[in-house]
Kinemage of the C-alpha trace (Angstrom):
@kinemage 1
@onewidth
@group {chain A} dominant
@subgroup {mainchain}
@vectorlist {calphas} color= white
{ca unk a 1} P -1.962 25.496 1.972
{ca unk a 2} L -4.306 25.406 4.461
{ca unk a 3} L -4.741 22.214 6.791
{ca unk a 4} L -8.428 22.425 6.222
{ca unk a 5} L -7.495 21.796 2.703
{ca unk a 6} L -5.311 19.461 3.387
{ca unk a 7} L -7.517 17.561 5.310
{ca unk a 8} L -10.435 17.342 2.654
{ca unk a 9} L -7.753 16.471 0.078
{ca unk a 10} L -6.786 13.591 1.909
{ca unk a 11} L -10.462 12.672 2.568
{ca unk a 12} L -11.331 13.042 -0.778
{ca unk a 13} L -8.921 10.626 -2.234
{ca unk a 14} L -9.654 8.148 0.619
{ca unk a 15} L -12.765 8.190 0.451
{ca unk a 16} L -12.906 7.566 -3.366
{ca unk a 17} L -10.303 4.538 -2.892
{ca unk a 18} L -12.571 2.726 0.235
{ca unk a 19} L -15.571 3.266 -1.900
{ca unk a 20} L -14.110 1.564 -5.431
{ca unk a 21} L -12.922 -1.405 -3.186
{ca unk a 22} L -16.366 -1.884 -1.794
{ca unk a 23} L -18.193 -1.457 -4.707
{ca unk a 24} L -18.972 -4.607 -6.853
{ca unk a 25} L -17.320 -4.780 -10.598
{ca unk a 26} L -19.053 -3.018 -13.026
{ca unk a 27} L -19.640 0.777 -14.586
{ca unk a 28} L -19.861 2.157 -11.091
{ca unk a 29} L -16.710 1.214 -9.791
{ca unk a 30} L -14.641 2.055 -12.905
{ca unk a 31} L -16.243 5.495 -12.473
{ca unk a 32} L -14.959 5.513 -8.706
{ca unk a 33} L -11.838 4.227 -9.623
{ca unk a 34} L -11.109 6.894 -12.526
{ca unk a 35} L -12.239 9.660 -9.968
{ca unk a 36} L -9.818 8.341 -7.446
{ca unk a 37} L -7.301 8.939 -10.070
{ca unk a 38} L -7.986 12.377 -11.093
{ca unk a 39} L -8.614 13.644 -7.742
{ca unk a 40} L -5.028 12.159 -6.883
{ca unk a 41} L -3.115 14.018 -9.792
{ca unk a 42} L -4.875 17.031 -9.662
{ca unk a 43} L -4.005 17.258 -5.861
{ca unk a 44} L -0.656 15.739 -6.150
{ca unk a 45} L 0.342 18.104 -8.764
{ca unk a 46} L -1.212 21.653 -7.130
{ca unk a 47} L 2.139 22.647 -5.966
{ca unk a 48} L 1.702 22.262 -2.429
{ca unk a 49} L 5.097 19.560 -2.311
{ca unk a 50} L 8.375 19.793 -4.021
{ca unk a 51} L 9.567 16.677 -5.728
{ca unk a 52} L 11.880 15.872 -3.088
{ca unk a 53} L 9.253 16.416 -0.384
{ca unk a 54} L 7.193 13.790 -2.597
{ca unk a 55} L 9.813 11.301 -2.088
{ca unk a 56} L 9.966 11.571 -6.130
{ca unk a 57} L 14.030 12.440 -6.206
{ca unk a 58} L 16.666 9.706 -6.760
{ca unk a 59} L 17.187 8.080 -3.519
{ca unk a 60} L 20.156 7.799 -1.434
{ca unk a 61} L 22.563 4.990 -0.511
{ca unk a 62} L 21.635 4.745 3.022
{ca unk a 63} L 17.779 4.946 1.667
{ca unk a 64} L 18.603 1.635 -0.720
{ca unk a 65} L 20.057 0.024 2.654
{ca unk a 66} L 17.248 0.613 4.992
{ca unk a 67} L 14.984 -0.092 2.681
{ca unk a 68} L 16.821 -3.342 1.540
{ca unk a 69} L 17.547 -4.334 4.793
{ca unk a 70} L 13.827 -3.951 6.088
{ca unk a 71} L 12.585 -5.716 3.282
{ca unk a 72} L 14.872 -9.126 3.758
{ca unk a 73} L 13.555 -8.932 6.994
{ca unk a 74} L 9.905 -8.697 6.228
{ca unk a 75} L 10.387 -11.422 3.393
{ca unk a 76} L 12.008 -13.589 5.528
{ca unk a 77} L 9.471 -13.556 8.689
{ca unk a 78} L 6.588 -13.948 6.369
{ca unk a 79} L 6.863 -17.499 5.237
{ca unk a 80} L 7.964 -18.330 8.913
{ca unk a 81} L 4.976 -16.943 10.463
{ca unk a 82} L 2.799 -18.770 7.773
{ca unk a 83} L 4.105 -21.736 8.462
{ca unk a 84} L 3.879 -21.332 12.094
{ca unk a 85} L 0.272 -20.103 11.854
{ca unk a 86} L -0.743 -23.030 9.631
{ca unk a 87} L -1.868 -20.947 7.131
{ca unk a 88} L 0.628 -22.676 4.337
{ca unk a 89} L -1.522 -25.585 2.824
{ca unk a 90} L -2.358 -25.747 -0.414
{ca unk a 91} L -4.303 -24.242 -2.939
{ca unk a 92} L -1.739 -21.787 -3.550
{ca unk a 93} L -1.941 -19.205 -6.728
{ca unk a 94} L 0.090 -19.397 -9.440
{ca unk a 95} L 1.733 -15.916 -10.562
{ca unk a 96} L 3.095 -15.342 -14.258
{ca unk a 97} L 5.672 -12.980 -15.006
{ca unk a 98} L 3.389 -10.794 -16.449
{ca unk a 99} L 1.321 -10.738 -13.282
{ca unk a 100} L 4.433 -10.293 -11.272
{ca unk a 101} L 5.451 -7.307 -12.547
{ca unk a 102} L 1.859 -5.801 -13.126
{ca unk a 103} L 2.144 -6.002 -9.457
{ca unk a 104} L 5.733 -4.487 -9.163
{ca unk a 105} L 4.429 -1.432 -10.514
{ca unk a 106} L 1.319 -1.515 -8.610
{ca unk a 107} L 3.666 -1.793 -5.624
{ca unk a 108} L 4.972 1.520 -6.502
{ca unk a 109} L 1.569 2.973 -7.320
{ca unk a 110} L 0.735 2.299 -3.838
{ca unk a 111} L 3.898 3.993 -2.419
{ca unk a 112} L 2.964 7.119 -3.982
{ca unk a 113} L -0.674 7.190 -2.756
{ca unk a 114} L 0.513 5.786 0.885
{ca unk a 115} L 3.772 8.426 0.899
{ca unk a 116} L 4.073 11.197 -1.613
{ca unk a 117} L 0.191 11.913 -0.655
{ca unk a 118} L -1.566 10.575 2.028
{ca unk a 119} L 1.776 10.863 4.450
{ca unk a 120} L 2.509 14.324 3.563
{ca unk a 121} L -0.729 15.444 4.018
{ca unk a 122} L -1.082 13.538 7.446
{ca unk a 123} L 2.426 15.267 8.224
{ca unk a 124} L 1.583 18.630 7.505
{ca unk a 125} L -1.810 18.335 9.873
{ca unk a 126} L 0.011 16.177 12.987
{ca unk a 127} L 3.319 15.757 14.425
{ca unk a 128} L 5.885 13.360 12.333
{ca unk a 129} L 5.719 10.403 14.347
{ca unk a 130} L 1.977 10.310 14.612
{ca unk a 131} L 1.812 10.688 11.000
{ca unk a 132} L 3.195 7.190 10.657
{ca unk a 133} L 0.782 5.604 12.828
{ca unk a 134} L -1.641 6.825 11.171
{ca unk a 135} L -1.260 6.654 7.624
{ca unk a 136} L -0.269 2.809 8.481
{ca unk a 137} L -3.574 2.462 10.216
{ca unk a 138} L -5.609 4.037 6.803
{ca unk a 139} L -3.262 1.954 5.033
{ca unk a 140} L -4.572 -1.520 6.919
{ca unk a 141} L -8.309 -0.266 6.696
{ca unk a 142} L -7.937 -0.540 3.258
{ca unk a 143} L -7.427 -4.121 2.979
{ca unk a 144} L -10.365 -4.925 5.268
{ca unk a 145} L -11.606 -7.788 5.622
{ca unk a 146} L -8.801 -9.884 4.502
{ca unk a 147} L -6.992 -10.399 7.864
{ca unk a 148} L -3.784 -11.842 6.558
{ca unk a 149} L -3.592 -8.380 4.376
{ca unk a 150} L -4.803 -6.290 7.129
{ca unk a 151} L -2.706 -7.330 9.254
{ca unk a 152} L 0.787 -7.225 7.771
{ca unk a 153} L 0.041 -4.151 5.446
{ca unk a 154} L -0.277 -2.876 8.993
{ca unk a 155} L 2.705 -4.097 10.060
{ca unk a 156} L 4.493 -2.750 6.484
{ca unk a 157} L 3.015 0.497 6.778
{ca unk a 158} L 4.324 1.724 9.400
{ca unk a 159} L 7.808 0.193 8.222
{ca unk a 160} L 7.661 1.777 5.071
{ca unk a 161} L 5.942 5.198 6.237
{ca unk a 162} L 8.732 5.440 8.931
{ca unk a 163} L 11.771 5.071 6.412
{ca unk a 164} L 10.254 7.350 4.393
{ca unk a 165} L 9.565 9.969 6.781
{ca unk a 166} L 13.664 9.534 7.522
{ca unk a 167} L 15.101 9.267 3.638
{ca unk a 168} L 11.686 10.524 1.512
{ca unk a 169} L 12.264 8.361 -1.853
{ca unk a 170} L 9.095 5.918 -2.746
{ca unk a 171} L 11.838 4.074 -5.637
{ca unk a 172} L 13.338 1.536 -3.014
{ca unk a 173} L 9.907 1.046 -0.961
{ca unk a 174} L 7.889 -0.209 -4.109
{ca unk a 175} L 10.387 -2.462 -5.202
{ca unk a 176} L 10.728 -3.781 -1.636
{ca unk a 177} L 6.734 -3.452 -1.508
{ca unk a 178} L 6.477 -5.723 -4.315
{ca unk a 179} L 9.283 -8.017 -3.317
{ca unk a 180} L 7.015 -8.609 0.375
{ca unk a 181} L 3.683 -8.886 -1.478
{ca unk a 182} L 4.819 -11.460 -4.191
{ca unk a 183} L 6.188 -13.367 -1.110
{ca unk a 184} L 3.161 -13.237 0.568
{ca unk a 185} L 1.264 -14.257 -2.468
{ca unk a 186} L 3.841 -17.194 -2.642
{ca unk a 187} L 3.786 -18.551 0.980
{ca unk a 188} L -0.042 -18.424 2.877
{ca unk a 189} L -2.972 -20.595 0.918
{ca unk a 190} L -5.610 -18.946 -1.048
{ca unk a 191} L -8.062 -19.742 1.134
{ca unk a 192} L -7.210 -17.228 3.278
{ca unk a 193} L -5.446 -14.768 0.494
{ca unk a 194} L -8.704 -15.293 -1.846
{ca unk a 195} L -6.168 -13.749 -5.146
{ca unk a 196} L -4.828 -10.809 -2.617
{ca unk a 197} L -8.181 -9.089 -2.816
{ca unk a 198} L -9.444 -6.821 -0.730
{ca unk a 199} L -13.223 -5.369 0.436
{ca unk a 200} L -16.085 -6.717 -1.675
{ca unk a 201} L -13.849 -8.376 -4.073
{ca unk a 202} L -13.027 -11.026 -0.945
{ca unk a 203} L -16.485 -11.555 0.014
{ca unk a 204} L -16.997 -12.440 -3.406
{ca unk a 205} L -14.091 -14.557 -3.823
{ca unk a 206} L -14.538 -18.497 -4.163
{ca unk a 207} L -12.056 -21.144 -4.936
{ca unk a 208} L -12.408 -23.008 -7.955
């Protein structure tokens, strides 16, 4: 495929995502949303990546380990540095089981848009390494203007978009995605998490 193509796939799907996070609830952004969707399958699906390339084959040992490892490491720094930061105190929000793994499989969700899609597409058009950088860097702007978000998806990103550029499986990054996010959820205050939202919805957001 051609990298022109490439390129406006990527843009396409991008664009749709950044524009149902800034756009207010309602018919509009359930329209952007849906589109986001389509335009991901259809382009996901065209042929242009095996399965394996997609990260979409059973993982390895050494994938489980690096991503297990990474994660512990990630989970364990995050409380610290919230703590450190002051960013701890209460309100905090209370998750349910059933939001907790809503959000597990979000996690994963998110691994396939971030890896088997936007990553490919990045690596096909720039070198490997640069690739990383930047599909951490789209992967931050997305979660603009929350800086607690911004910040460590940043940091994640290019975690998780590095060990999948060495052992291509998205299985062990979204459970570890999830594992980070629920601690995340579980260790700054909502006042600066506002529910883990992102663009409008965190303007929007106020504490009850």
């Amino acid at each position: 495929m051609s990298a022109r193509r490439l390129f406006l796939q990527a843009l396409i799907v991008y664009g749709l995502i950044l524009a149902s996070i800034w756009t207010p609830q309602g018919v509009a952004k359930v329209i952007l949303m849906l589109g986001a969707a389509a335009a991901l399958l259809i382009f996901a699906s065209d042929g242009s990546y095996s399965w394996r390339e997609m990260g979409l084959g059973w993982p390895s040992a050494r994938a489980w380990l690096a991503c297990l490892a990474a994660g512990i490491l990630l989970a364990v720094s995050v409380p610290l540095v919230a703590k450190g930061l002051g960013l701890n105190v209460a309100p905090f929000r209370a998750l349910s089981l059933s939001q907790s793994w809503r959000y597990a499989i979000w996690s994963l969700e998110q691994e396939f848009i971030l890896q088997s899609f936007l990553f490919l597409r990045l690596e096909s058009l720039l070198r490997s390494r640069w690739a990383v950088v930047w599909a951490a860097a789209l992967f931050s702007l997305a979660h603009i203007p929350s800086p607690i978000l911004t910040v460590l998806s940043l940091v994640g990103g290019l975690v998780f978009c590095e060990i999948f550029r060495r052992f291509r499986s998205i299985y062990p990054l979204g459970i570890v995605h999830a594992m980070l996010g629920l601690t995340i959820a579980t260790s700054f205050s909502d006042r600066w998490l506002h529910h883990m939202r992102v663009g409008i919805g965190y303007l929007t957001f106020h504490l009850r």
